[in-house]
N, C-alpha and C positions, 0 to 999 in steps of 0.2 A: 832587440827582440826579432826571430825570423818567423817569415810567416808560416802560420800554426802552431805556432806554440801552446801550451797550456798554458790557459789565465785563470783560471775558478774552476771550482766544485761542478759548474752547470754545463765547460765545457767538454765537445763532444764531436765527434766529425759531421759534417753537416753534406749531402747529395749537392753536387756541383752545380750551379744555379740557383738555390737556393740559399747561398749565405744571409746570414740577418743583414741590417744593414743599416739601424736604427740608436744611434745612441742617445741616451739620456743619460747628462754631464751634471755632478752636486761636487760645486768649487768650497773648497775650505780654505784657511790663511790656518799656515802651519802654525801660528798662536793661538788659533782659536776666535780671535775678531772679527766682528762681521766686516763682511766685502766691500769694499768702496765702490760707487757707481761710475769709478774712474778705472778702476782693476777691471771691473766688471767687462764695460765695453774693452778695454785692450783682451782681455781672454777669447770674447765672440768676437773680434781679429783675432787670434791666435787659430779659433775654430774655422773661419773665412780663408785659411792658406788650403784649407783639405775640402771643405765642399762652401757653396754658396747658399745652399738649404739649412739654414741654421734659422730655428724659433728662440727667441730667448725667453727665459724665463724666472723672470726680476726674483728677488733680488743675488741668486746664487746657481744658478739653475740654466739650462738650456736645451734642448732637442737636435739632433744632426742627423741628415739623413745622408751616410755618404756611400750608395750605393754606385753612383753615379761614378765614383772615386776608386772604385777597388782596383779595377783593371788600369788606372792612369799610374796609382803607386804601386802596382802590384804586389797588394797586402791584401788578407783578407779584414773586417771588421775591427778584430781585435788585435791587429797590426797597428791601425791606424791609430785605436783610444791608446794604445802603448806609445803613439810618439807625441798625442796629447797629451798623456799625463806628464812622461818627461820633460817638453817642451814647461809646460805651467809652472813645472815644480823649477826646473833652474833658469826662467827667465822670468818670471811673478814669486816664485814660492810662496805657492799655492797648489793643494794636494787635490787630486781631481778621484774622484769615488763614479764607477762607470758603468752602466748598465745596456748590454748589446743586444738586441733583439728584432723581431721581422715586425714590429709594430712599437708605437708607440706607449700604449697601456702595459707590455712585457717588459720594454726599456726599463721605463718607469721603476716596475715592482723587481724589477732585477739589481736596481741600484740601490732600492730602499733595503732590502737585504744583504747588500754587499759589506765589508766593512771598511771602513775609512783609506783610502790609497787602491781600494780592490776594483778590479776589472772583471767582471762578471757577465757571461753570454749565456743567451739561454736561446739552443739551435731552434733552427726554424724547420723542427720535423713534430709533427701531431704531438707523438709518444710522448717525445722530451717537452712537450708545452702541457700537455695534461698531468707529468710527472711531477713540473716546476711549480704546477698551481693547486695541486691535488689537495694538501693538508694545509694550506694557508687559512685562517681566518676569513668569512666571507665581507669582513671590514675590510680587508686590504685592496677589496678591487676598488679601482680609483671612482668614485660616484656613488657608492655606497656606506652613508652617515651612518650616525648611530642607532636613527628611529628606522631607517633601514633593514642594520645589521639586525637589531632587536625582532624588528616584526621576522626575520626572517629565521632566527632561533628558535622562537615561540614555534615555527612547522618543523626543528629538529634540521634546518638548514643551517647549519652552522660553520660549515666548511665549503668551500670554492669546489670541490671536489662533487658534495652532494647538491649545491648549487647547479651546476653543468649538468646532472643527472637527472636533475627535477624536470618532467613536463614545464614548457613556455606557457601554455594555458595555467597552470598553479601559478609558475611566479606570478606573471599579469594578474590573478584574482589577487596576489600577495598585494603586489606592489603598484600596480596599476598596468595599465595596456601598455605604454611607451618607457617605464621604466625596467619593467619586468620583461621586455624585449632586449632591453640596451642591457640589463644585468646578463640575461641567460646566454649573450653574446661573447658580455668579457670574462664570463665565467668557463668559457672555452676559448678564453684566451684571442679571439675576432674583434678590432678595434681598427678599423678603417680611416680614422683621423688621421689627414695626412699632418707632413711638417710643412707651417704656412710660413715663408721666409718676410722679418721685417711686418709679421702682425702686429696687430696693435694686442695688451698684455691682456689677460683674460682674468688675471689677478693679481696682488701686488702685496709684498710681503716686510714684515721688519722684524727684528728680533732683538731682547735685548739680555746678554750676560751678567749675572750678578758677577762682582769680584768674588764672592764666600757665598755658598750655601743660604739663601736667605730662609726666612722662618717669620718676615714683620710682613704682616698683609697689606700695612702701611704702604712701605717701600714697596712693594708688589701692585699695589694700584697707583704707584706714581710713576712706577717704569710702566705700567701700561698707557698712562697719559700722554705721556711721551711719543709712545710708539703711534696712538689713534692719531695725536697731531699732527705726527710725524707722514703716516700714512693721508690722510685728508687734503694735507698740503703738498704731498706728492699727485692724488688721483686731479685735484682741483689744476694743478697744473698742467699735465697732460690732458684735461677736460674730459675727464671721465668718471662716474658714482659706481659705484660697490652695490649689489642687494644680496649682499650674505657679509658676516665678518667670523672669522673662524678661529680662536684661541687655543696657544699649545705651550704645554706647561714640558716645561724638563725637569725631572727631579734628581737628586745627588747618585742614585741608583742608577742613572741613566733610562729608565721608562719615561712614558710619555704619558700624556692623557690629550685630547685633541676632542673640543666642541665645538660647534657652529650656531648660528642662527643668525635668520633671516630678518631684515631690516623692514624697518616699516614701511620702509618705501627707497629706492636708490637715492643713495646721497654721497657726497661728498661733505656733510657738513662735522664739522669736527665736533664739537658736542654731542651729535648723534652719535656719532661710531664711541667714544666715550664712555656712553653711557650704556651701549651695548658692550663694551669690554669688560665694566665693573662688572654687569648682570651674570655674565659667561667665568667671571671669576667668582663672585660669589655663588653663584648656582654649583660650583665645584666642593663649596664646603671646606676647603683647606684647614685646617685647624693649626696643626705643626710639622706641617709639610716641609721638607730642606727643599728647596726649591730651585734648582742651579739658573736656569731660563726661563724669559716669558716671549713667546711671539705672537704676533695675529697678521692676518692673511685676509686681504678684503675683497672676497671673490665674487663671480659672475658679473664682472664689468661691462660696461655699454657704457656709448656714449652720453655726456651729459645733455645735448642739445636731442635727442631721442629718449629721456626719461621725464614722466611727467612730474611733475610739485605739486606736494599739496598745501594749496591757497591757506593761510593764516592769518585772522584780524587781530592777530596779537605784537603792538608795533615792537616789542623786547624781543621778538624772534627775526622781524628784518633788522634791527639794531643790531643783530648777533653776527648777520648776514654783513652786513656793510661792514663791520669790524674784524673781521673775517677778511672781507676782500682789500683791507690796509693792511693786514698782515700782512698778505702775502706780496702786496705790492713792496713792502719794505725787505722784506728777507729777497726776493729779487732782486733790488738793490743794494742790500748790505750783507747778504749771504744768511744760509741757513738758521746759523746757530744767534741772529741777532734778536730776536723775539722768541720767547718760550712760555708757557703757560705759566705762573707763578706756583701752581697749587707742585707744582713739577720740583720745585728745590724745598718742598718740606713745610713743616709750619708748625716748630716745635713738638712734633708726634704728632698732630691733627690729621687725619687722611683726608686724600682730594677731596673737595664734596662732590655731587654727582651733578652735572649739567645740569643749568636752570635754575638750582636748589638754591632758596632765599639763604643768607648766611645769617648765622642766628645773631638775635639778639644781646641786650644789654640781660647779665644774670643769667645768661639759656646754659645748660649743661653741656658739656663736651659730648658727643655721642660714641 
């Protein structure tokens, strides 16, 4: 590719010093499998040959700031994600979907629109940032959920466009004084987060592929079981708690639906997150959904030795804790896959029970 070429729909000539210079990177395995956490880091080396400002962003995901880098390879932005993507694809094969921009929050929303393999820049001129964001959903800007998007329909804000437009004194009465700051910000496209190289993750994700269309809610809360354990035993060992877990279904259509909610308090403890995944899936209602995916995302991380606990004189709750902490001491010794929740491989049609829940008795009905 020479530099300037056309990459996407958004690109456009950009006033000299002002090239974007912000990439947000979404790694795919040309089968479709999730990423191994061994792919993973060889890719952000892959990203560390072009700049040293690289965030990553578990499990598939990364930020690159390679401003610093343009004049060294003399390429401009989308020079550079073109010898990224190349690179991934014939020395991983893995497809790199890329979104180029003067901020991180644009990167972001520029990659989640792009399609699969696509390089997508959205210039770092007013016009073309108010153009990119004008008719989006005002759900798409990054921080704003659904109790959010909703409160913000109900004043006929429905769009990014009439969001930007709206008085900052209305949002604030909307959404409160610091939220409705930070919306009427990125809703003009203004996100001053930098790229913090080698942070610790701010969230942490897993996802799990049916083979076939699934339809059993069954099997849908036992791939989520998986995933909570799976995640808890990852934040427990980086020593860090979740206070939000966020659920995202794929369906055979390819749409999505994506909920959140907030944890009773940070934890790492795997029954809790658990129990908050069934709740976030039955709260969806599924009926006979084809359901191709299920993910969750355990977000607003902090450290565990900075999150407080709350005190329980119920000794089957440290009994849960101390067994918990053999787990994990064994799968460090004997690897991931050697301990799994039982409820995890089935139980003749029975679905998981939910965290805590007494198993029933002699004669009790099937639920």
């Amino acid at each position: 590719m020479t530099p300037g070429a056309d990459t996407g729909p958004d690109r456009a000539a950009t006033p000299a010093g002002r090239q974007p210079g912000m990439l947000h990177i979404r790694f795919r395995t040309a089968d479709g499998t999730p990423l191994g956490a061994g792919c993973f880091a060889q890719l952000l080396r892959l990203l560390a040959q072009f700049t040293p400002v690289i965030e990553a962003l578990p499990p598939d995901a990364a930020l690159a700031d390679v401003r610093g880098a343009l004049r060294y390879f003399d390429r401009d932005a989308a020079g550079l994600a073109e010898l990224v993507r190349l690179r991934a694809l014939a020395w991983h094969g893995v497809r790199c979907t890329i979104g180029i921009a003067a901020n991180p929050l644009l990167a972001r929303m520029a990659a989640q629109g792009a399609a699969p393999g696509e390089i997508r820049v959205v210039p770092d001129d007013a016009a073309a940032v108010a153009a990119f964001l004008d008719r989006r959903p005002a759900s798409a800007l990054h921080g704003v959920g659904p109790a959010a998007a909703r409160a913000l329909c109900a004043y006929g804000l429905d769009s990014v466009g009439r969001v930007a437009a709206a008085p900052p004194a209305t949002l604030q009465r909307i959404l409160g004084a610091r939220t409705g700051r930070v919306v009427y910000e990125r809703a003009r496209g203004i996100d001053p987060t930098p790229v913090v190289p080698n942070a610790a993750a701010r969230s942490a994700a897993a996802e799990h592929r049916f083979a076939h269309d699934e339809l059993d809610p069954d099997r849908r809360r036992r791939a989520l079981l998986s995933l909570a354990d799976g995640l808890g035993a990852r934040m427990r060992a980086s020593g860090q708690v979740a206070r939000a877990l966020t659920l995202t279904v794929r369906y055979a259509d390819r749409s999505t639906t994506t909920r959140t909610r907030r944890l009773a308090g940070p934890t790492a403890h795997g029954p809790a997150l658990v129990e908050a995944a069934y709740a976030l899936h039955a709260a969806l209602g599924l009926q006979r959904a084809r359901v191709r995916s299920v993910a969750l995302r355990a977000e607003d991380l902090c450290r565990a030795e900075l999150a407080a606990r709350q005190l329980s004189f119920d000794p089957s709750d440290d009994r849960a804790h101390r067994i918990e902490a053999a787990v994990d001491r064994a799968r460090a010794r004997f690897g991931d896959g050697s301990i799994r929740p039982a409820a995890a491989f089935g139980g003749g049609g029975r679905p998981p029970p939910l965290p805590g829940a007494k198993p029933p008795g002699p004669g009790a009905t099937r639920p």
